[in-house]
PDB file of N, CA, C and O in Angstrom:
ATOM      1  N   UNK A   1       0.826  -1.186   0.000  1.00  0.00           N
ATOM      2  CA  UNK A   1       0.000   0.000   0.000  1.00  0.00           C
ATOM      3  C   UNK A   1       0.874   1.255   0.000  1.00  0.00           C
ATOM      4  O   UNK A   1       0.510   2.309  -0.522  1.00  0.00           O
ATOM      5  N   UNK A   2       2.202   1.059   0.696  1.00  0.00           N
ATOM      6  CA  UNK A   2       2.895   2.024   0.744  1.00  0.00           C
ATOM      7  C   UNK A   2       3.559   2.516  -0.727  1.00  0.00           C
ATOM      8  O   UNK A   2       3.836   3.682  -1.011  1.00  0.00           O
ATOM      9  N   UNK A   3       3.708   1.561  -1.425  1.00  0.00           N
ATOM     10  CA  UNK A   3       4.415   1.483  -2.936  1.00  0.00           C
ATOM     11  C   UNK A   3       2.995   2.117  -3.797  1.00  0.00           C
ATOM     12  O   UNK A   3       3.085   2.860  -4.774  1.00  0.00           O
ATOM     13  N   UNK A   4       2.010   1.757  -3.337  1.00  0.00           N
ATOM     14  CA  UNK A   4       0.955   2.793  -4.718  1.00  0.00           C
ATOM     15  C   UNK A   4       1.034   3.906  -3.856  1.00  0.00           C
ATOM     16  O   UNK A   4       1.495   4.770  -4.602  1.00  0.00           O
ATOM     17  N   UNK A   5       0.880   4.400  -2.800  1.00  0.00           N
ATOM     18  CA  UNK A   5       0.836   6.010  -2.221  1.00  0.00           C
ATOM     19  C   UNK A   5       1.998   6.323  -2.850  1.00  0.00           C
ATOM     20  O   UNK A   5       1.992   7.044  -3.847  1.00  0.00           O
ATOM     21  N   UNK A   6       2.956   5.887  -2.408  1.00  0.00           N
ATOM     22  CA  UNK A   6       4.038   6.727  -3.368  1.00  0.00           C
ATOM     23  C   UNK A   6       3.927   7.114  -5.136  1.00  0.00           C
ATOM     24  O   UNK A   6       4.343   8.042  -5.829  1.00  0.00           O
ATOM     25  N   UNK A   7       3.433   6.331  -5.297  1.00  0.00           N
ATOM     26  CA  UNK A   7       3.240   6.422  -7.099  1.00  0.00           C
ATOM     27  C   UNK A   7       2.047   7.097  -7.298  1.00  0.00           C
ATOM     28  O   UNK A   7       1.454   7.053  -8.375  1.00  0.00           O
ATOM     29  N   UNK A   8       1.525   7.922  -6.025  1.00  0.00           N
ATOM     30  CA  UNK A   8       0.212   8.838  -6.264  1.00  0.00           C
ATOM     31  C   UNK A   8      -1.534   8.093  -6.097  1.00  0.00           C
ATOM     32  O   UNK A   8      -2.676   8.441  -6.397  1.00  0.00           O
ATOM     33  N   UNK A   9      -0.921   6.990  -5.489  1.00  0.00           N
ATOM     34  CA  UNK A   9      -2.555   6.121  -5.415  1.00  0.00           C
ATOM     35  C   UNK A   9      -3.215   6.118  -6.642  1.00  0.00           C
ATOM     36  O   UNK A   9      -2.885   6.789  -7.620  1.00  0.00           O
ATOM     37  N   UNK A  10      -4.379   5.165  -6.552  1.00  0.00           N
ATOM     38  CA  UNK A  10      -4.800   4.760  -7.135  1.00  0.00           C
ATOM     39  C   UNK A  10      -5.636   5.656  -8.088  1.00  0.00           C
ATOM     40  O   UNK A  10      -5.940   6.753  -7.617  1.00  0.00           O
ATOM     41  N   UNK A  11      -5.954   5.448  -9.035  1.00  0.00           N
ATOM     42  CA  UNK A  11      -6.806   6.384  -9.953  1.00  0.00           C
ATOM     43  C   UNK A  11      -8.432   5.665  -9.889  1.00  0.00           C
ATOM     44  O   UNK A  11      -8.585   4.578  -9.332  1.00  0.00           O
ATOM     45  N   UNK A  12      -9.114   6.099 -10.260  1.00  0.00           N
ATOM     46  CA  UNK A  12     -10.812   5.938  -9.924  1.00  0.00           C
ATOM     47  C   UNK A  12     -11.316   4.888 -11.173  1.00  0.00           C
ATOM     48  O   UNK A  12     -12.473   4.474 -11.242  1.00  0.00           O
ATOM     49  N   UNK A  13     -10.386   4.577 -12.019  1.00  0.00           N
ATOM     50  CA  UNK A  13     -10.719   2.924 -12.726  1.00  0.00           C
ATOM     51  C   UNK A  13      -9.789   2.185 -12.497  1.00  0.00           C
ATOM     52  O   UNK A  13      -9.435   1.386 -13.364  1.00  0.00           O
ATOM     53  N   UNK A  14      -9.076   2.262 -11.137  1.00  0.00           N
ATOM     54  CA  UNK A  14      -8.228   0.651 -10.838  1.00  0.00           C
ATOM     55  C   UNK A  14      -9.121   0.386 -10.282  1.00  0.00           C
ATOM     56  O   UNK A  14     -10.058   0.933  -9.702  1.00  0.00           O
ATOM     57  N   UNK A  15      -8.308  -1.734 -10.778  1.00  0.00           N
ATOM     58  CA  UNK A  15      -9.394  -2.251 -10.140  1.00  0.00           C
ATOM     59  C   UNK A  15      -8.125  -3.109  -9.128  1.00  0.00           C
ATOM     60  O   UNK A  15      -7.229  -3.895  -9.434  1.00  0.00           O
ATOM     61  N   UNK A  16      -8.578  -2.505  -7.801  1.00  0.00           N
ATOM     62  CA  UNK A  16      -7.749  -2.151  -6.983  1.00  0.00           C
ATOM     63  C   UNK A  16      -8.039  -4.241  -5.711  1.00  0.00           C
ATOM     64  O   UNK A  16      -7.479  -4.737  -4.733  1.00  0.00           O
ATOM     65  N   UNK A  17      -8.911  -4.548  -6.414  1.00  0.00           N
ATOM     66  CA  UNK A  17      -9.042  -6.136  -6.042  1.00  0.00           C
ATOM     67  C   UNK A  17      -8.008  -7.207  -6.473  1.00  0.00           C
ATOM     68  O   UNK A  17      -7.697  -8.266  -5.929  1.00  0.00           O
ATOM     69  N   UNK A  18      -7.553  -6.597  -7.648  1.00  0.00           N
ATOM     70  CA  UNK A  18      -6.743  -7.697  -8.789  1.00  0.00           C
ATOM     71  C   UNK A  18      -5.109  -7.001  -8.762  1.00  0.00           C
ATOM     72  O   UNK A  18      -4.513  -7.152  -9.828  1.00  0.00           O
ATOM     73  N   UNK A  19      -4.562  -6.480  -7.989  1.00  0.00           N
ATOM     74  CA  UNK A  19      -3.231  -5.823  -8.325  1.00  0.00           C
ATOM     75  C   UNK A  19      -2.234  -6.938  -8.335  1.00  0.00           C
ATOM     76  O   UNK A  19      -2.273  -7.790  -7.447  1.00  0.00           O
ATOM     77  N   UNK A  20      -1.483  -6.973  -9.138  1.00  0.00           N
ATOM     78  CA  UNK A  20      -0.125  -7.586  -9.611  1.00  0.00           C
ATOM     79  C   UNK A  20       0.472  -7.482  -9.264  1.00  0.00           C
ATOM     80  O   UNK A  20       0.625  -6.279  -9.050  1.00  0.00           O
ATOM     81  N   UNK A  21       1.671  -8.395  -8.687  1.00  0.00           N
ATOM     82  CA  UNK A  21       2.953  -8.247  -8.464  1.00  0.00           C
ATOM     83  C   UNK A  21       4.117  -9.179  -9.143  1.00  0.00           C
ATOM     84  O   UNK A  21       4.457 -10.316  -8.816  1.00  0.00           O
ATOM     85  N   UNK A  22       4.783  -8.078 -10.526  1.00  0.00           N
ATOM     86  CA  UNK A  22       6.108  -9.295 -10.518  1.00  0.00           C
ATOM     87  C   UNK A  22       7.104  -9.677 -10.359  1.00  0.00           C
ATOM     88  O   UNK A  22       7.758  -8.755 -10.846  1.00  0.00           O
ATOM     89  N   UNK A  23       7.856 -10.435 -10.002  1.00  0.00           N
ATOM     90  CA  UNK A  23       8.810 -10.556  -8.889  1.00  0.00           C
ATOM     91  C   UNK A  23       9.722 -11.831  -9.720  1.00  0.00           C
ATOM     92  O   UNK A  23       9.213 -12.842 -10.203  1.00  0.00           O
ATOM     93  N   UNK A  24      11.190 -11.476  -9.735  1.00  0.00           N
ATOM     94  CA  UNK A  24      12.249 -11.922 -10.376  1.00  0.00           C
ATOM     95  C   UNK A  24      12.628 -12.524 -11.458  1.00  0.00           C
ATOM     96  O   UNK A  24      11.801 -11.956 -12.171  1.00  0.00           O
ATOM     97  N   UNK A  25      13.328 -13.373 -12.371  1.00  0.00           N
ATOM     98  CA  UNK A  25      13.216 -13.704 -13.345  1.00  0.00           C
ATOM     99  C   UNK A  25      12.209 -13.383 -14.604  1.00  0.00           C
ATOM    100  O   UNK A  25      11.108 -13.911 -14.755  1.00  0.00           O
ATOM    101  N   UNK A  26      12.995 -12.102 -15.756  1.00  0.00           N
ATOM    102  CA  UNK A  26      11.535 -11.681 -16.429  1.00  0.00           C
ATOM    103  C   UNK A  26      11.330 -12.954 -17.622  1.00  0.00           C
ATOM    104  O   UNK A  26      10.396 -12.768 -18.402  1.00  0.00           O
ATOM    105  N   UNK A  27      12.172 -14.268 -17.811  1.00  0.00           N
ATOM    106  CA  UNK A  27      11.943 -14.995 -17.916  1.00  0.00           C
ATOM    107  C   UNK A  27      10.688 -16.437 -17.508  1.00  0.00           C
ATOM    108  O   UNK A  27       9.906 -17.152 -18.135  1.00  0.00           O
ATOM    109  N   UNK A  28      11.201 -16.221 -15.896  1.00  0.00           N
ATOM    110  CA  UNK A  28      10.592 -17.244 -15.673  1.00  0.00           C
ATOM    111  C   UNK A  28       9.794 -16.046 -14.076  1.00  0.00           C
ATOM    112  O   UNK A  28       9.830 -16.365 -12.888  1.00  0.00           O
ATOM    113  N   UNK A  29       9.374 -15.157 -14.473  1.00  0.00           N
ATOM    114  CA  UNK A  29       8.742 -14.483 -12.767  1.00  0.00           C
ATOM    115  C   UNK A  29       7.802 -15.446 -12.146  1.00  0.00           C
ATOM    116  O   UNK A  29       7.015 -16.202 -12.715  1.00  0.00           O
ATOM    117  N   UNK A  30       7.994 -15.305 -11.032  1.00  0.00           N
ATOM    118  CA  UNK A  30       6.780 -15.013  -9.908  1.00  0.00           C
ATOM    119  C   UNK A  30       5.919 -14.080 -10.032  1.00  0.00           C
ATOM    120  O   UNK A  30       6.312 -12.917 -10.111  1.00  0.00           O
ATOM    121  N   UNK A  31       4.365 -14.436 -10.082  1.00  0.00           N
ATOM    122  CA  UNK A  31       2.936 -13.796 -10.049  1.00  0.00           C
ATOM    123  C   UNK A  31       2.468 -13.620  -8.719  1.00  0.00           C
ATOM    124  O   UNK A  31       2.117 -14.672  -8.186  1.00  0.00           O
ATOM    125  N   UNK A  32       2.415 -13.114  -8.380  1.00  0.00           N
ATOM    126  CA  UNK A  32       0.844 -12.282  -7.077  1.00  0.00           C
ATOM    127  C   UNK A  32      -0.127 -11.821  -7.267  1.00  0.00           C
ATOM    128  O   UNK A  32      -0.178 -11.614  -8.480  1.00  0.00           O
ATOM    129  N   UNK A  33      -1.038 -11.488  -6.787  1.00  0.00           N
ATOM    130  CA  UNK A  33      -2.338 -11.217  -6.844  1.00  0.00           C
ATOM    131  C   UNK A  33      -3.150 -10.581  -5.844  1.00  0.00           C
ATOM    132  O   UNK A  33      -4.003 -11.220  -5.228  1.00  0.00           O
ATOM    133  N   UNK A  34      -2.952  -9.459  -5.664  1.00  0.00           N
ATOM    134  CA  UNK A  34      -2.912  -9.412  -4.431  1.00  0.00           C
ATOM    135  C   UNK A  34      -4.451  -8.584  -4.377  1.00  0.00           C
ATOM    136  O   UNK A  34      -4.590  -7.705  -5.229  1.00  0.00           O
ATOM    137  N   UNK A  35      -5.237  -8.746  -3.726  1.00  0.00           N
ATOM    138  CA  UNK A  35      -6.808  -7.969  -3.207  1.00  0.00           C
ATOM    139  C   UNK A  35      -6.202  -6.451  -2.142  1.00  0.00           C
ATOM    140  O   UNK A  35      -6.183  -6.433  -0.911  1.00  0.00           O
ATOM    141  N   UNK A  36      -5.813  -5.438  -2.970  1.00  0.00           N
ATOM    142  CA  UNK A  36      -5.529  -4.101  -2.084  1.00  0.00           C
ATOM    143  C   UNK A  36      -6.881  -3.799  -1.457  1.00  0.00           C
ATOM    144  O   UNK A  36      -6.888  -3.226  -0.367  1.00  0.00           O
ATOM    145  N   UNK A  37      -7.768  -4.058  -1.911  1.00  0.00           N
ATOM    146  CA  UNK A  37      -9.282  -3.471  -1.652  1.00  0.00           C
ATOM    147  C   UNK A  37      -9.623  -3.914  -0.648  1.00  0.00           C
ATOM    148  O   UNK A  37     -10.316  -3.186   0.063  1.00  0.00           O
ATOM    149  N   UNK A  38      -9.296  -5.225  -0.190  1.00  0.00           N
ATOM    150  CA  UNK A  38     -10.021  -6.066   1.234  1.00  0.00           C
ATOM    151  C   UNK A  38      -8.923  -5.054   1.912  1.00  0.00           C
ATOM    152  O   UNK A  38      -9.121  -4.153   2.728  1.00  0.00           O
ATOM    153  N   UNK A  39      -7.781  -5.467   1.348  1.00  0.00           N
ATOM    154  CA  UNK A  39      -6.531  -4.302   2.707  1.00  0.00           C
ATOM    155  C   UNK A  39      -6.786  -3.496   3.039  1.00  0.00           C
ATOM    156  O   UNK A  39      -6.734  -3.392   4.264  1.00  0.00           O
ATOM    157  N   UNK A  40      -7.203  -2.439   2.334  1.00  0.00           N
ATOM    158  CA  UNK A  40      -7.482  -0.970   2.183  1.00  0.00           C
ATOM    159  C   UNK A  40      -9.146  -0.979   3.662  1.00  0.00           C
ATOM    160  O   UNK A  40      -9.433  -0.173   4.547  1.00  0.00           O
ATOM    161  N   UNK A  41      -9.781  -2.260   3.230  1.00  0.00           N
ATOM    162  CA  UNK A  41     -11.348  -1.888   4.002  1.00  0.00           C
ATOM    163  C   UNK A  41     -10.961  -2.733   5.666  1.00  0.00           C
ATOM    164  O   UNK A  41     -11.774  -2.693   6.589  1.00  0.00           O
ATOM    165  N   UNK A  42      -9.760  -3.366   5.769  1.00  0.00           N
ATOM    166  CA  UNK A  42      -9.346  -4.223   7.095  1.00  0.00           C
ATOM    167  C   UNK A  42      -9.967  -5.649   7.008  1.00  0.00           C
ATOM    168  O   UNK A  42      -9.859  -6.461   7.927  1.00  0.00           O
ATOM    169  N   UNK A  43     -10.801  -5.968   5.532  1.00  0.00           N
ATOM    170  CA  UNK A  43     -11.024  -7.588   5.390  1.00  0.00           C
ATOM    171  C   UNK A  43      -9.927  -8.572   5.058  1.00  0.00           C
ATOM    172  O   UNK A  43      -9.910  -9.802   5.021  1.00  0.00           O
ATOM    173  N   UNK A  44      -9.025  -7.652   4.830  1.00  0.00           N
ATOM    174  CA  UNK A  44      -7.321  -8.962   4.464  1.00  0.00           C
ATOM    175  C   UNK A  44      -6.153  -8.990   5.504  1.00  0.00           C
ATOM    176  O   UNK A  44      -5.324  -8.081   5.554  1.00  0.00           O
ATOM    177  N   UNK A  45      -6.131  -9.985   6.262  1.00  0.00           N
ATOM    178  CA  UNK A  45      -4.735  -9.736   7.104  1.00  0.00           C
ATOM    179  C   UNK A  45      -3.621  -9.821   6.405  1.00  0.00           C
ATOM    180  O   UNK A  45      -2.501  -9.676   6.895  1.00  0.00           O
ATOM    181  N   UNK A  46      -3.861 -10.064   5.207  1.00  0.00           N
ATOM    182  CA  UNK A  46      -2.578 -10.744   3.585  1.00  0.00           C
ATOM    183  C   UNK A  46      -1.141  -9.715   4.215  1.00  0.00           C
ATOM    184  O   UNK A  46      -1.281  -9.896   5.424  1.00  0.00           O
ATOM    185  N   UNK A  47      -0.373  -9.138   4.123  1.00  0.00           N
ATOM    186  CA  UNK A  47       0.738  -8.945   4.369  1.00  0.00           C
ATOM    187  C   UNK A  47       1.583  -9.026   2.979  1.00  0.00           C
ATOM    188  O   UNK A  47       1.865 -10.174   2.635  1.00  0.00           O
ATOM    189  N   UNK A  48       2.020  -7.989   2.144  1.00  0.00           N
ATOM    190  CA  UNK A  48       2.770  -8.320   0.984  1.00  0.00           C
ATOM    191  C   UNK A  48       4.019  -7.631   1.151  1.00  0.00           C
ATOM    192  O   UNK A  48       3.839  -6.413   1.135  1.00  0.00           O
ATOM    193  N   UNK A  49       5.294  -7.983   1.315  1.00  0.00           N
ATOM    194  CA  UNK A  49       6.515  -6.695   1.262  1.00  0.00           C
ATOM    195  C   UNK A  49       7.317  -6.920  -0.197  1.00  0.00           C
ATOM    196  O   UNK A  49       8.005  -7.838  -0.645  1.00  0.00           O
ATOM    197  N   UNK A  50       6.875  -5.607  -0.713  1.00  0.00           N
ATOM    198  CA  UNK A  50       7.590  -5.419  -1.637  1.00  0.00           C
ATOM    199  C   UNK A  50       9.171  -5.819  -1.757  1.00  0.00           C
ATOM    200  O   UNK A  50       9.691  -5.555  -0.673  1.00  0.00           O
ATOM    201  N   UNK A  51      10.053  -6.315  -2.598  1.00  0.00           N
ATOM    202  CA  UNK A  51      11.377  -6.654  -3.035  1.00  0.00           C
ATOM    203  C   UNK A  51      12.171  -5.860  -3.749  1.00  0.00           C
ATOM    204  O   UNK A  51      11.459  -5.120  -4.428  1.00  0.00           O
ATOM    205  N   UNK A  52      13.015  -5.708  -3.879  1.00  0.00           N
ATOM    206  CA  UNK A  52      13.682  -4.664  -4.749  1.00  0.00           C
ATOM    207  C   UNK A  52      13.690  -5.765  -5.992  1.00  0.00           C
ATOM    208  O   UNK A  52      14.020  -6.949  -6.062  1.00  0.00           O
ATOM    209  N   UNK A  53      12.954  -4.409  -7.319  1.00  0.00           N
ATOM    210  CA  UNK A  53      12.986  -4.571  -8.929  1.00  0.00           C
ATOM    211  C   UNK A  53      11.746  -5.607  -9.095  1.00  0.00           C
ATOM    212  O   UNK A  53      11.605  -6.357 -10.061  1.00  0.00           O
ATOM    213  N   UNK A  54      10.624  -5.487  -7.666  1.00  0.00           N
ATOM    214  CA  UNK A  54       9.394  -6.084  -7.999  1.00  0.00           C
ATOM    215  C   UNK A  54       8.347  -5.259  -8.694  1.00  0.00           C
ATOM    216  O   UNK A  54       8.452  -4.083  -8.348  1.00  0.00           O
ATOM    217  N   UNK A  55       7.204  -5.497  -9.703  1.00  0.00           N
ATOM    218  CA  UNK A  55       7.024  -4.701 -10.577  1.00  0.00           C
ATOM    219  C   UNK A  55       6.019  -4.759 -10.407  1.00  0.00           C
ATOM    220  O   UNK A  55       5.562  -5.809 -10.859  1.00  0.00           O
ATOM    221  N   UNK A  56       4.732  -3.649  -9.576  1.00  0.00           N
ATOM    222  CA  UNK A  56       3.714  -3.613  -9.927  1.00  0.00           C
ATOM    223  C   UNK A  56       2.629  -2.798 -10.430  1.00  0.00           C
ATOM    224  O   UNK A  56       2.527  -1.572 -10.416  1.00  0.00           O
ATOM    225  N   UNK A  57       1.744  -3.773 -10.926  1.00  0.00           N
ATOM    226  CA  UNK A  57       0.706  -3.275 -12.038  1.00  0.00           C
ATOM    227  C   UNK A  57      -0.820  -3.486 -11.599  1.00  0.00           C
ATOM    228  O   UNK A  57      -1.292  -4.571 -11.258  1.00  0.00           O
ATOM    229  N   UNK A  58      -1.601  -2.119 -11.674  1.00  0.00           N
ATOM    230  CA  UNK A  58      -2.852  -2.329 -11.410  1.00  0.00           C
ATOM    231  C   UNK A  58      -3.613  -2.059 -12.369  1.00  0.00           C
ATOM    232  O   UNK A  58      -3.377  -1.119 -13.128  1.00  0.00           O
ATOM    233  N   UNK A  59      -4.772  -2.935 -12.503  1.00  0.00           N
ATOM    234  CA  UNK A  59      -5.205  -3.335 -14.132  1.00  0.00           C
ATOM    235  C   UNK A  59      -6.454  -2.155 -14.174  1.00  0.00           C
ATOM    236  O   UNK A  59      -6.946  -2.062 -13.049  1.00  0.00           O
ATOM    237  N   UNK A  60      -6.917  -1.492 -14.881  1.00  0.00           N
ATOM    238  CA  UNK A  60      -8.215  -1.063 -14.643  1.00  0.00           C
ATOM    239  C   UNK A  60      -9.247  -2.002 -15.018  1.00  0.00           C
ATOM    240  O   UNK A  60      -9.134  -3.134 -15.489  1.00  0.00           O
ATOM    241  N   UNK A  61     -10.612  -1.107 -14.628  1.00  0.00           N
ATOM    242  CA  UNK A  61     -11.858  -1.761 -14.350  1.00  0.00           C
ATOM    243  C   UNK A  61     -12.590  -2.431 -15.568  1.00  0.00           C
ATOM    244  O   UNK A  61     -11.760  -2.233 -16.456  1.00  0.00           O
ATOM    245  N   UNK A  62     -13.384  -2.943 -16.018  1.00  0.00           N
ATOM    246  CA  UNK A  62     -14.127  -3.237 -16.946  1.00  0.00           C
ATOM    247  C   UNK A  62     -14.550  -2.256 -17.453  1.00  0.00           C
ATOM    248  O   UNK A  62     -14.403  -2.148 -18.671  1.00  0.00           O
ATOM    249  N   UNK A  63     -15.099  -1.389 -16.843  1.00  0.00           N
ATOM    250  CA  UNK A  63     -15.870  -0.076 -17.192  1.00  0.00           C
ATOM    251  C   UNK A  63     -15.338   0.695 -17.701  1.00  0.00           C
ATOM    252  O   UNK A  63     -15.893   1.469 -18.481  1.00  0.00           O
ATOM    253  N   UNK A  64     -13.688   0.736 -17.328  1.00  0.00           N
ATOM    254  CA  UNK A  64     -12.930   1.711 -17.863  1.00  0.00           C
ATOM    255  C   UNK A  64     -11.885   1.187 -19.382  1.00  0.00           C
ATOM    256  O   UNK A  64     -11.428   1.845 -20.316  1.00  0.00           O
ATOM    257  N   UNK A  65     -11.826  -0.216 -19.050  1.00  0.00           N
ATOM    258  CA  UNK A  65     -11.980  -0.848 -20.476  1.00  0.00           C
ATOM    259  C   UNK A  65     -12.986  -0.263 -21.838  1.00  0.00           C
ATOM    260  O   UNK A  65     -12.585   0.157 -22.924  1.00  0.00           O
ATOM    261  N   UNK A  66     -14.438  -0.410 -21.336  1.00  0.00           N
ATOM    262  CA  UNK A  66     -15.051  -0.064 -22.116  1.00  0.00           C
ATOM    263  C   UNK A  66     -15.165   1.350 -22.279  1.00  0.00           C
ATOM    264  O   UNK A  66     -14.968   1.543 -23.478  1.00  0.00           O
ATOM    265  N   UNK A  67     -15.347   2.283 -21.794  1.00  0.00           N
ATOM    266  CA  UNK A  67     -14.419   3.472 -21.738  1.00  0.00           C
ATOM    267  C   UNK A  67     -13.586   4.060 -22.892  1.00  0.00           C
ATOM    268  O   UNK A  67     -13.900   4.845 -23.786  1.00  0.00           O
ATOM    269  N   UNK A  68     -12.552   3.508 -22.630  1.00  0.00           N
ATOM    270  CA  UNK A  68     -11.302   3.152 -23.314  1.00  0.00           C
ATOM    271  C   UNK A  68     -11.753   2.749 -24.773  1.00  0.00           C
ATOM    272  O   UNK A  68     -11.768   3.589 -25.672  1.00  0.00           O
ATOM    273  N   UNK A  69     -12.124   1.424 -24.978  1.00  0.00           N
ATOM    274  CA  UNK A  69     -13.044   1.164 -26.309  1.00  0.00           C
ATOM    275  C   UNK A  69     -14.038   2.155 -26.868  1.00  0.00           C
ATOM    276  O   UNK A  69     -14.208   2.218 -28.085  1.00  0.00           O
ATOM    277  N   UNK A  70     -14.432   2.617 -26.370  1.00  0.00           N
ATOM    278  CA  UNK A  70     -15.528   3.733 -26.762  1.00  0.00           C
ATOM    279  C   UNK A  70     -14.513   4.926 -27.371  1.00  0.00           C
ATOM    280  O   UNK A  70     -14.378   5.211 -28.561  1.00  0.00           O
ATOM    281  N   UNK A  71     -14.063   5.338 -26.608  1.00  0.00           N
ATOM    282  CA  UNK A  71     -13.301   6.754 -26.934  1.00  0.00           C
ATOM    283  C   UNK A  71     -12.104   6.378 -28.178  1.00  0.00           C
ATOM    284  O   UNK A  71     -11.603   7.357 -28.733  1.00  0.00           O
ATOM    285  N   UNK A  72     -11.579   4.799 -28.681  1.00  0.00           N
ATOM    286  CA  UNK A  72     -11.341   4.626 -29.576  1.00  0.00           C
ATOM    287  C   UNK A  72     -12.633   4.671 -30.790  1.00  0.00           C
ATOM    288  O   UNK A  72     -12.627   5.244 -31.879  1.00  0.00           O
ATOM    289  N   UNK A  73     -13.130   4.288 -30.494  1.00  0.00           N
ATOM    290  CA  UNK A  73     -14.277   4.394 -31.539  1.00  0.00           C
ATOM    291  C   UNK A  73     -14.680   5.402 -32.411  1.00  0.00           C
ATOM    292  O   UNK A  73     -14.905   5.425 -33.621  1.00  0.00           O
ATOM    293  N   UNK A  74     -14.735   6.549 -31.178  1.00  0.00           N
ATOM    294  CA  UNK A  74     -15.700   8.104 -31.493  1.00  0.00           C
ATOM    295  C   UNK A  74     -15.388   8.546 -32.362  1.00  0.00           C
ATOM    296  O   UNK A  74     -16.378   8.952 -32.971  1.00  0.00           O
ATOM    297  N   UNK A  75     -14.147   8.825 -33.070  1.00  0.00           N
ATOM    298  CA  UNK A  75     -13.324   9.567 -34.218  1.00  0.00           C
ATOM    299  C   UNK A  75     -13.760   8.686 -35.085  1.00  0.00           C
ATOM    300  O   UNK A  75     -13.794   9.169 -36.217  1.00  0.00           O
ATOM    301  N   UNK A  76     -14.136   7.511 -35.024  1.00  0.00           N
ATOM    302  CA  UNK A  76     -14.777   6.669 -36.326  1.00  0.00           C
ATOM    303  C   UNK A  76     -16.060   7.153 -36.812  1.00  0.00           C
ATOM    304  O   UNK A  76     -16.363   7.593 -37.921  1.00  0.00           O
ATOM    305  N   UNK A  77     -16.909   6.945 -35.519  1.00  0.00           N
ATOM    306  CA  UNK A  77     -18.499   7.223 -35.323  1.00  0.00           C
ATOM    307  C   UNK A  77     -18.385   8.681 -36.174  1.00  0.00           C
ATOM    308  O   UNK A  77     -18.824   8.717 -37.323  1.00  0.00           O
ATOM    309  N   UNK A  78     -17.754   9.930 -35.535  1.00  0.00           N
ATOM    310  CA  UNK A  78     -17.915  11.398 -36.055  1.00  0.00           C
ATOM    311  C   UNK A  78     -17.707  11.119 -37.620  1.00  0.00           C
ATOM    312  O   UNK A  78     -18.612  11.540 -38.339  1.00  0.00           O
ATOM    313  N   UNK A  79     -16.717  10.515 -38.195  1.00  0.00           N
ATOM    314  CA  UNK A  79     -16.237  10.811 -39.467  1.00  0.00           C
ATOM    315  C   UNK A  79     -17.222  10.232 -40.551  1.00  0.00           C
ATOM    316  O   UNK A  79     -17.360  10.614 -41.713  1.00  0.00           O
ATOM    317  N   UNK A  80     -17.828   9.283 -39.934  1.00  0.00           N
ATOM    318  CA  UNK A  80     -18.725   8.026 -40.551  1.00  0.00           C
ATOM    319  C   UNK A  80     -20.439   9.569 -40.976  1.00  0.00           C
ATOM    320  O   UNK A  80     -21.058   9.886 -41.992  1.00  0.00           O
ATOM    321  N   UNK A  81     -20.466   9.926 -39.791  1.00  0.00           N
ATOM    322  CA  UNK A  81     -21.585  11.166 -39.484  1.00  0.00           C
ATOM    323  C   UNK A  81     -21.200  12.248 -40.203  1.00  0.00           C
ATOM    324  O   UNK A  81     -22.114  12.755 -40.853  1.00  0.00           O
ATOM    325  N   UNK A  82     -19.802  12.924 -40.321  1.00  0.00           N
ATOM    326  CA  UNK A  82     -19.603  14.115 -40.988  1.00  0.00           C
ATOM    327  C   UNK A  82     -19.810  13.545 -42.855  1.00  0.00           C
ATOM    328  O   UNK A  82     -20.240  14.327 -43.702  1.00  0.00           O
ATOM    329  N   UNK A  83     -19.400  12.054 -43.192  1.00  0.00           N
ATOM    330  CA  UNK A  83     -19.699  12.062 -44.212  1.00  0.00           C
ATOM    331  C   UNK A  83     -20.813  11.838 -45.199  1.00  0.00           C
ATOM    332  O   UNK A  83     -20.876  11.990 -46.418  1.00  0.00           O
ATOM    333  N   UNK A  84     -21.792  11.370 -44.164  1.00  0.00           N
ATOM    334  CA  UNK A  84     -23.260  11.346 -44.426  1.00  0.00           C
ATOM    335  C   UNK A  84     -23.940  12.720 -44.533  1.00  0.00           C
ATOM    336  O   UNK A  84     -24.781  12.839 -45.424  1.00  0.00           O
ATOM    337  N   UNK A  85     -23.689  13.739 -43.763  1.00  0.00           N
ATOM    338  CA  UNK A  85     -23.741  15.183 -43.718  1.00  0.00           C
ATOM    339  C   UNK A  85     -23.664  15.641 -44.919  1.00  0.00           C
ATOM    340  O   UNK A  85     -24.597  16.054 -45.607  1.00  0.00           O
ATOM    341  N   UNK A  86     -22.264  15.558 -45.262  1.00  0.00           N
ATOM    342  CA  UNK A  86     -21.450  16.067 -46.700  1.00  0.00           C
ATOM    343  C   UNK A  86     -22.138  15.339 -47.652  1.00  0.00           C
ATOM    344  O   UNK A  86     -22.426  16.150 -48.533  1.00  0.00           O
ATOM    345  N   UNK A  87     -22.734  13.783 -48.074  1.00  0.00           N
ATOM    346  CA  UNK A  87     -23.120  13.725 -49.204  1.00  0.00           C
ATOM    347  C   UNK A  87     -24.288  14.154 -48.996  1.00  0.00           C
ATOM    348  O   UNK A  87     -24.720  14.669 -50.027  1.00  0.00           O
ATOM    349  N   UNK A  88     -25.320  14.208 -47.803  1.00  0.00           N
ATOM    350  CA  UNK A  88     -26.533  14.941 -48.331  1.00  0.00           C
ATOM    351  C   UNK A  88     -26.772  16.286 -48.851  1.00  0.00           C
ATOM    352  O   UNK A  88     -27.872  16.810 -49.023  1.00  0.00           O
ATOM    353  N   UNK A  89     -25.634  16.782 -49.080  1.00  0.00           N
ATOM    354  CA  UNK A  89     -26.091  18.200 -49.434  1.00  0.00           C
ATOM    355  C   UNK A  89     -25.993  18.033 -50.471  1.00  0.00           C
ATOM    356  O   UNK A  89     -26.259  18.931 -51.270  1.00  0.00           O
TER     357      UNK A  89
END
């Protein structure tokens, strides 16, 4: 918990249940999994200490997946609309 405060906490589409940890060999690493969210609410006694050159990653949400997908989209959607515009005139 101390390693995401430092990196500015969490942003409002992690999904702060599923955080990653990877840990040595970028060949052959070690995976974690760690539930920050039970930590964060006092439902996890889990205990994780970070290692030096352990690497972690918090995934965002579904929502912000789709999100994400959407706002790729939009520049499609507009151009698809501006050119229907343009031939009706």
């Amino acid at each position: 918990m101390e390693a995401i405060s430092q990196g500015g906490g969490f942003l409002t589409t992690a999904q702060r249940s599923q955080v990653v940890v990877a840990r040595g060999d970028i060949n052959n690493p070690q995976i974690y999994e760690i539930n920050a969210l039970a930590m964060m609410e006092g439902k996890s006694l889990e205990k994780f200490v970070l290692q030096k050159g352990d690497i972690v990653y918090v995934p965002r949400t579904l929502i912000a997946d789709w999100n994400v997908f959407l706002n790729q989209l939009l520049p499609s959607f507009q151009a698809i609309v501006l050119v229907d515009v343009l031939t009706r005139r």
